[in-house]
PLY file of the C-alpha trace (Angstrom):
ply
format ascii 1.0
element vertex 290
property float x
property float y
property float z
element edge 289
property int vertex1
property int vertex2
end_header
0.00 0.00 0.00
1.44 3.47 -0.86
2.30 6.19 1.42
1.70 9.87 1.10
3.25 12.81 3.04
1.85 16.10 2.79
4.31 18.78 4.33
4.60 22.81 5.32
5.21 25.55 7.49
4.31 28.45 9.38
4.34 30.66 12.19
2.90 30.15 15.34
1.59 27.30 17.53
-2.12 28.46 17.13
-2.25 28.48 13.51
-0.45 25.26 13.11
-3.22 23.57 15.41
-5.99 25.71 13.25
-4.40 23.87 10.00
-3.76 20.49 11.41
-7.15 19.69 12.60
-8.61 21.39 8.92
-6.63 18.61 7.33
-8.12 16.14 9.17
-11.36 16.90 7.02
-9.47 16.84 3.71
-11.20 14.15 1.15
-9.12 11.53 0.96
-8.72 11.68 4.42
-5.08 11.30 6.44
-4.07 8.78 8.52
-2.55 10.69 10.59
-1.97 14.54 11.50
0.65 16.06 13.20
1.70 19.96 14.57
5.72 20.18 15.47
7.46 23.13 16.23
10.88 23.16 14.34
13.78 23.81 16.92
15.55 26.34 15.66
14.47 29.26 16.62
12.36 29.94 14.03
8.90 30.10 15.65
8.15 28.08 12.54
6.03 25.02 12.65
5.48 22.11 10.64
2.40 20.59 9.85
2.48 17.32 8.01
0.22 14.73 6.97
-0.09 10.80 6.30
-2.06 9.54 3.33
-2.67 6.09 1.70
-4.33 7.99 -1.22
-2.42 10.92 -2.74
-4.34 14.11 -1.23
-5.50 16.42 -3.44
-3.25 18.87 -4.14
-5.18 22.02 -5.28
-7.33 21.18 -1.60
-3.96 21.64 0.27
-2.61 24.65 -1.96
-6.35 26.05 -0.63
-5.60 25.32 3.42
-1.96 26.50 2.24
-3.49 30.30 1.22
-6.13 30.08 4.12
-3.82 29.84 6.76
-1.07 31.92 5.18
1.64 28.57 5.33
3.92 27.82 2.56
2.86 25.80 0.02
2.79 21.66 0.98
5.09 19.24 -0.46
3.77 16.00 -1.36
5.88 13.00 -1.41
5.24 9.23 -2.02
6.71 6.95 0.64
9.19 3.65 -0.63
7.38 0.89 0.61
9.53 -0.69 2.95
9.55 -2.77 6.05
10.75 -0.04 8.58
11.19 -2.56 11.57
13.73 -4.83 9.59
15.32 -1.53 8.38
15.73 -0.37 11.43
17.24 -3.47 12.97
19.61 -3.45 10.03
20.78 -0.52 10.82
20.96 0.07 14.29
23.69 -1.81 15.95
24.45 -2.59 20.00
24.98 1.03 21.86
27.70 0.68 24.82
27.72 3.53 27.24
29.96 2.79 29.92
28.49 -0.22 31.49
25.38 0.04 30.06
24.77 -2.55 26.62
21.62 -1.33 24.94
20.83 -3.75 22.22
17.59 -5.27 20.35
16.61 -8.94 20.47
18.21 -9.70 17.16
21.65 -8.87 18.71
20.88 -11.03 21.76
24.18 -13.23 20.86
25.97 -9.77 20.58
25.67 -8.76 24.90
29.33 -8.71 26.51
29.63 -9.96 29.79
30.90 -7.35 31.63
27.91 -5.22 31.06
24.29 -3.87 32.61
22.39 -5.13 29.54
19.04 -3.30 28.54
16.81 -4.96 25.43
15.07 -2.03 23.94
13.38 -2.85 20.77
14.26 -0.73 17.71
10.38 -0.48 16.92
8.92 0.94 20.18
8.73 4.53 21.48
11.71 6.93 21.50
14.90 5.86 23.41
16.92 2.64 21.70
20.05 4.37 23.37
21.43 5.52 19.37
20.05 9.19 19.56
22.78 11.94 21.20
20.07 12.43 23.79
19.50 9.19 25.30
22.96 8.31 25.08
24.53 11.42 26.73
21.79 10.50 29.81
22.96 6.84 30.48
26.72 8.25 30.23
25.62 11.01 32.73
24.68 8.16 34.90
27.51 5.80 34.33
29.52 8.88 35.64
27.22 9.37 38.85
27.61 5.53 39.65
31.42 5.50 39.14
31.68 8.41 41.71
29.88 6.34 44.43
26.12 8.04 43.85
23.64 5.81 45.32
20.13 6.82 44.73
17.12 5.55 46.47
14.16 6.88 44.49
14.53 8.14 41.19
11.81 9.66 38.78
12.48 9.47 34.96
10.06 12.55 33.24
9.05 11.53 29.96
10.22 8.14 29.89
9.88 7.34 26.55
10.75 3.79 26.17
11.57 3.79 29.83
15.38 2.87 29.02
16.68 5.35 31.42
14.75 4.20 34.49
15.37 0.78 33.52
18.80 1.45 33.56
18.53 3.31 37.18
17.03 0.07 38.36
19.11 -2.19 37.04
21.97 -0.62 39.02
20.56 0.35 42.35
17.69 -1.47 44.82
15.67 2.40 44.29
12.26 3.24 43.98
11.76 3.94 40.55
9.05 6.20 38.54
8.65 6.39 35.01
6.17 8.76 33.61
5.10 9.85 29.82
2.29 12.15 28.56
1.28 9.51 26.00
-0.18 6.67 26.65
1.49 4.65 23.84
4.68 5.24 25.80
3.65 4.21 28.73
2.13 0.69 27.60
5.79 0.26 25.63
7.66 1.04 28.90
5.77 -1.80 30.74
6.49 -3.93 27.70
10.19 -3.20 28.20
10.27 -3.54 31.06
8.39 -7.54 30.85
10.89 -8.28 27.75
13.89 -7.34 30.67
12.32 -9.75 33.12
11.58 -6.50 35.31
8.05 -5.87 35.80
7.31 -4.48 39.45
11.09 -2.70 39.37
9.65 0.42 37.71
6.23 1.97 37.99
5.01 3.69 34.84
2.15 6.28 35.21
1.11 8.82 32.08
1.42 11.87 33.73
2.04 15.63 32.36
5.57 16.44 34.67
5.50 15.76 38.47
1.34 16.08 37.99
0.43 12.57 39.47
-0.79 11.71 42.92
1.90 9.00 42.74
5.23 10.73 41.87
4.16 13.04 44.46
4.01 10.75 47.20
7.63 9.23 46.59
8.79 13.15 46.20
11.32 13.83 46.75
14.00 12.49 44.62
17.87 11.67 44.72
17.76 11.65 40.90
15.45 13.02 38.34
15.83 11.98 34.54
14.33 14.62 31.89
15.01 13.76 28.51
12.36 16.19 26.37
12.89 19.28 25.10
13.81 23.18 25.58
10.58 24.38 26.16
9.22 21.68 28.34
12.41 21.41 30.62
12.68 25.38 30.91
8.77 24.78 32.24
9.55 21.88 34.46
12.07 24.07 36.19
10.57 24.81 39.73
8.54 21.71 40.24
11.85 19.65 39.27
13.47 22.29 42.09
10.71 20.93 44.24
10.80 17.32 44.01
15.27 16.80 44.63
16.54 16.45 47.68
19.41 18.53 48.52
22.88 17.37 47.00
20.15 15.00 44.53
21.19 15.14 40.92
19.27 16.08 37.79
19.88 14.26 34.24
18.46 16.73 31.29
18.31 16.18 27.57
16.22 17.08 24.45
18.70 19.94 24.21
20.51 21.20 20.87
23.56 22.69 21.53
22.87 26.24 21.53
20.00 25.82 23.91
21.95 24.04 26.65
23.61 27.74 28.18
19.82 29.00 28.46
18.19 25.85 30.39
21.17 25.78 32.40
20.85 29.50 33.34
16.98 28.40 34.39
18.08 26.08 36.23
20.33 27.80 38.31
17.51 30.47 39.16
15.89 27.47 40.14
18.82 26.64 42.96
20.12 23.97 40.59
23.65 23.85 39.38
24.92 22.48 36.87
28.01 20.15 36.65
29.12 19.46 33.76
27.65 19.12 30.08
28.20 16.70 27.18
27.84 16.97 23.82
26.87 14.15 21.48
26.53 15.37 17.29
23.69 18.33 18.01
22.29 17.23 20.97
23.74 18.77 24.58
22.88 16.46 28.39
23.18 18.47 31.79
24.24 16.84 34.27
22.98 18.89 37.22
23.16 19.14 41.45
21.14 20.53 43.97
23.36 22.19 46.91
22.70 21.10 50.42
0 1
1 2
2 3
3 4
4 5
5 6
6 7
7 8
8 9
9 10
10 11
11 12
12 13
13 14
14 15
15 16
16 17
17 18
18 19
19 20
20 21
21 22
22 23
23 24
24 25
25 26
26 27
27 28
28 29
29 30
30 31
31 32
32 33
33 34
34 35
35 36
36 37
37 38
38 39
39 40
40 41
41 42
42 43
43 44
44 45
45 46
46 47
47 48
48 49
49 50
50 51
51 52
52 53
53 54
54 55
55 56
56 57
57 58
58 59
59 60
60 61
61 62
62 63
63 64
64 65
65 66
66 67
67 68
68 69
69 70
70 71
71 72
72 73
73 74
74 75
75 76
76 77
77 78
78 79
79 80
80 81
81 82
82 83
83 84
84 85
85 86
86 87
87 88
88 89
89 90
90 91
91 92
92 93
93 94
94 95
95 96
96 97
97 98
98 99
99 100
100 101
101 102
102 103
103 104
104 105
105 106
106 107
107 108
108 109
109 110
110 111
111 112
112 113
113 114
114 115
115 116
116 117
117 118
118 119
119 120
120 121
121 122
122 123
123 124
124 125
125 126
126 127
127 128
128 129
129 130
130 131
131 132
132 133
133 134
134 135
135 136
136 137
137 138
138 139
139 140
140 141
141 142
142 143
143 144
144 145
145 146
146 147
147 148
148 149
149 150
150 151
151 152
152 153
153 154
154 155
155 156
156 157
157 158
158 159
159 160
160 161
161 162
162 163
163 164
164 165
165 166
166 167
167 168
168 169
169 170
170 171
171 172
172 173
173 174
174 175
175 176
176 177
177 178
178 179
179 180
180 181
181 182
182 183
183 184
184 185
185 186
186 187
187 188
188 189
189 190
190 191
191 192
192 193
193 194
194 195
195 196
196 197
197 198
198 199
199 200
200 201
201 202
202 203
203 204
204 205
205 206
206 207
207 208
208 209
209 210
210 211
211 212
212 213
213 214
214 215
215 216
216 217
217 218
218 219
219 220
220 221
221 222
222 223
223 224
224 225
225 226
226 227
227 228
228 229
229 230
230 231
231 232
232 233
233 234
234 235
235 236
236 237
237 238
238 239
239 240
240 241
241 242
242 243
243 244
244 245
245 246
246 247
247 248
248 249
249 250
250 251
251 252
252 253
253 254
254 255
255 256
256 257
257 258
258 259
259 260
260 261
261 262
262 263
263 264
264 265
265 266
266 267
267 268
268 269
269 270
270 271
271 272
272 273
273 274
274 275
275 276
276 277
277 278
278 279
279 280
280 281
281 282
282 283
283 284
284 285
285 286
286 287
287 288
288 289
């Protein structure tokens, strides 16, 4: 079955919600429909479509004018089996002791290693991306210098990799949390496939915003692997919910946005320690003073 995209920009949030939901009544109608602000800067965002029909074109030069976006590009997908491409192409990560690898490379996991099985076609977080990599290195680090934490909180968990990981290591109370429920049901199946169910507790939650992260608040270590915008929010309720001398692991960050979240975070009584960088992609490793 083929695949269309339809693709454009344009400025602000508001009008890229106005545009994605008038797609949704386009004839053929899309799949799918989704409103992403590009990170650069810009205040541009993008508003795509999926089809199995090519959309009509002259309809989506018409929603193009309306909303004053750029004109759509329309592109026919390859048909391809994305899973098996994916496992093709995405070997075994190693980041310091951690071994995050699919089933496929089962025969591949070194011994001397804290292995994690993260499918290559669930959720975001196999371990490959700068982000989720720089945050189990930022850990690695922690553990090496003697950090022991006792309940840790991992804010938009994604596949759940980076809790996993936390409970892997220590005997901690361990809270994994998403927005979207999709990511929440692919956690728990992570965590089954690592023979760890009952080791992490995954809630969908929007930040610290559920009865149950609040009554294991506060934390010795709080993951946040999302972006700018949402971390720069999360600021004084992350504040909130670390103990003193507790660490803070935070991702999602291009490069020249790291100085700026930082600087947040340090109005927020949270310092930061040191930084990586990984291709675009910036993690803070940060510390709460006593």
């Amino acid at each position: 079955m083929p695949t269309f995209t339809a693709l454009t920009t344009l400025n602000g949030q508001a009008a890229g919600e106005r545009l994605g939901a008038a797609m949704e009544q386009l004839s053929p109608a899309p799949t799918g429909v989704g409103v992403f602000e590009v990170e650069d800067g810009s205040g541009l965002w993008e508003v795509g479509g999926y089809f199995t029909e090519r959309p009509d074109e002259t309809a989506l030069a018409l929603l193009a004018a309306a909303f004053d976006a750029r004109a759509f590009t329309v592109s026919e997908l390859p048909e391809t089996d994305w899973v098996a491409h994916v496992r093709r192409e995405l070997a075994p990560v190693r980041a310091g002791r951690f071994f995050v690898y699919g089933s496929h490379d089962a025969d591949k996991v070194p011994e001397d290693c804290v292995p994690l099985l993260i499918e290559a076609a669930m959720a975001f977080g196999t371990g490959h991306h700068g982000t989720t990599l720089g945050c189990l290195r930022a850990l690695d680090a922690l553990i090496g210098q003697g950090v022991v934490a006792g309940r840790v909180a991992d804010i938009g968990c994604g596949t759940a990799v980076l809790a996993m990981a936390a409970a892997r290591v220590w005997d901690a109370t361990v809270l994994a949390s998403d927005i979207d429920a999709v990511a929440v049901e692919v956690a728990q199946a992570n965590l089954a496939a690592n023979g760890m169910e009952g080791r992490v507790t995954c809630l969908e939650a929007a930040g610290f915003d559920h009865p149950e992260l609040a009554a294991h608040a506060p934390y010795d270590l709080i993951f946040a692997n999302i972006l700018k915008g949402p971390l720069v929010a999360l600021a004084p309720d992350l504040a909130a919910n670390l103990v003193p001398r507790g660490h803070a692991i935070l991702s999602g960050l291009l490069n020249e946005q790291a100085a700026n979240v930082a600087a947040v975070y340090a109005q927020n009584g949270i310092n930061i320690v040191s930084d990586m960088q990984i291709g675009d992609w910036t993690t803070l490793l940060l510390r709460k003073p006593e």
